[in-house]
C-alpha positions in Angstrom: 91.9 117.5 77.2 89.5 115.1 75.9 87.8 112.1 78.5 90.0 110.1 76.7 92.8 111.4 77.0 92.2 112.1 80.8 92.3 108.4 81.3 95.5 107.6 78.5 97.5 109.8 81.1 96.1 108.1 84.4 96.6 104.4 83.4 100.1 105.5 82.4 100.6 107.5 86.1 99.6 104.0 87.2 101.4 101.7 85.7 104.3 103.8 86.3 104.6 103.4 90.3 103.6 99.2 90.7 106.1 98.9 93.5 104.3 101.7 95.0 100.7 100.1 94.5 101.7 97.1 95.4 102.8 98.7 99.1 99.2 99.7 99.9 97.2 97.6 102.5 95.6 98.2 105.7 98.6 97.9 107.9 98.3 99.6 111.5 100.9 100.8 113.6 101.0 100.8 117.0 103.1 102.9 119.3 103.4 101.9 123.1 105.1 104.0 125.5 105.6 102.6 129.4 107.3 105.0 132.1 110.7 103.7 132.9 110.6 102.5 136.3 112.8 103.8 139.0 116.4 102.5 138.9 115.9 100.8 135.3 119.0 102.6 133.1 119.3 101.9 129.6 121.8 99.4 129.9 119.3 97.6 131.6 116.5 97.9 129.4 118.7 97.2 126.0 119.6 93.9 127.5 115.7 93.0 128.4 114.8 94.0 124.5 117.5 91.6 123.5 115.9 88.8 125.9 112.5 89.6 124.4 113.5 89.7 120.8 112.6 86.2 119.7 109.3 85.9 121.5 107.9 88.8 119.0 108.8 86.7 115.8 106.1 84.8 117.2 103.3 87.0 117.2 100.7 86.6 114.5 100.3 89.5 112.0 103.2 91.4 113.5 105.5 92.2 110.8 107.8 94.7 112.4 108.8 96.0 115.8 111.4 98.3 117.3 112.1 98.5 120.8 112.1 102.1 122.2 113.8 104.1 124.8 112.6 107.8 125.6 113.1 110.7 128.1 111.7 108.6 131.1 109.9 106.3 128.8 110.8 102.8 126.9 108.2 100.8 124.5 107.9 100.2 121.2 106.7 100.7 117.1 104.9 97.7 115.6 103.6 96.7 112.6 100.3 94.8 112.2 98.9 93.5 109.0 95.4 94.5 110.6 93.9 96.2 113.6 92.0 93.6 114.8 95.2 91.5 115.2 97.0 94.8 117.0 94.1 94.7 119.4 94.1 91.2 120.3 97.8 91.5 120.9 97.3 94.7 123.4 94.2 93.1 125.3 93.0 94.1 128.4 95.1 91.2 129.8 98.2 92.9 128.6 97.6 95.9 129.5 97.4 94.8 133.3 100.6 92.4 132.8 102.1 95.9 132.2 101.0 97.6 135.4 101.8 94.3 137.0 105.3 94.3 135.5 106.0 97.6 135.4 103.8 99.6 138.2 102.2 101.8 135.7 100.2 101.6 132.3 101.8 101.8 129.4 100.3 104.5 126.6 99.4 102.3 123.2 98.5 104.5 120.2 96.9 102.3 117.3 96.8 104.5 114.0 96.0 103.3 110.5 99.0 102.9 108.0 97.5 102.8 104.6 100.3 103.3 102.5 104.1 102.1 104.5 107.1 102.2 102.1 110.5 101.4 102.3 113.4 104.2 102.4 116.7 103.9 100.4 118.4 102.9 103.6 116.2 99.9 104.0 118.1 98.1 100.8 
């Protein structure tokens, strides 16, 4: 196959996908897990993410979150357009709000997302 050709076939595989392209950025997601304390059931901590819920639809760059519950553990995915946003949300100040609050530290995981997509239930 010719250079030519090579490059015919890879600006059609391209322009094929745009919705795809188009999904690419340099999103990070963050994954926080905080030990349940003693006593708190799930009842409990449903009803505090439902409290909560409107104060994260005001944090810059966040552009998704779902509250968590584990096996002894309750937190949260987000969505950040950038890290440098994800980190200035999970300071050092928050971090101790959440031994304050909670008696322990809570876990946070930042990993790079380049490439997040929508699944057919999303629609």
């Amino acid at each position: 196959m010719s250079l030519r050709a090579i490059i015919f076939v890879t600006a059609l595989a391209v322009s094929a996908v745009p919705a795809l392209a188009q999904t690419v950025a340099d999103d990070v997601v963050v994954v926080v897990n905080v030990p349940t304390p003693p006593g708190v059931t799930a009842e409990r901590l449903r009803a505090e993410f439902q409290a909560a819920a409107p104060r994260y639809g005001q944090i810059p760059g966040l552009k998704t979150k779902s509250f968590t519950i584990g096996e002894g553990t309750f937190g949260g995915t987000y969505l950040f357009e950038d890290r440098a946003t994800a980190e200035a949300w999970f300071s050092e100040a928050w971090r101790q709000r959440a031994v304050s609050t909670y008696g322990a530290p809570a876990r946070v995981d930042i990993y790079e997302a380049p490439l997040t997509i929508d699944g057919p239930a999303a629609e």
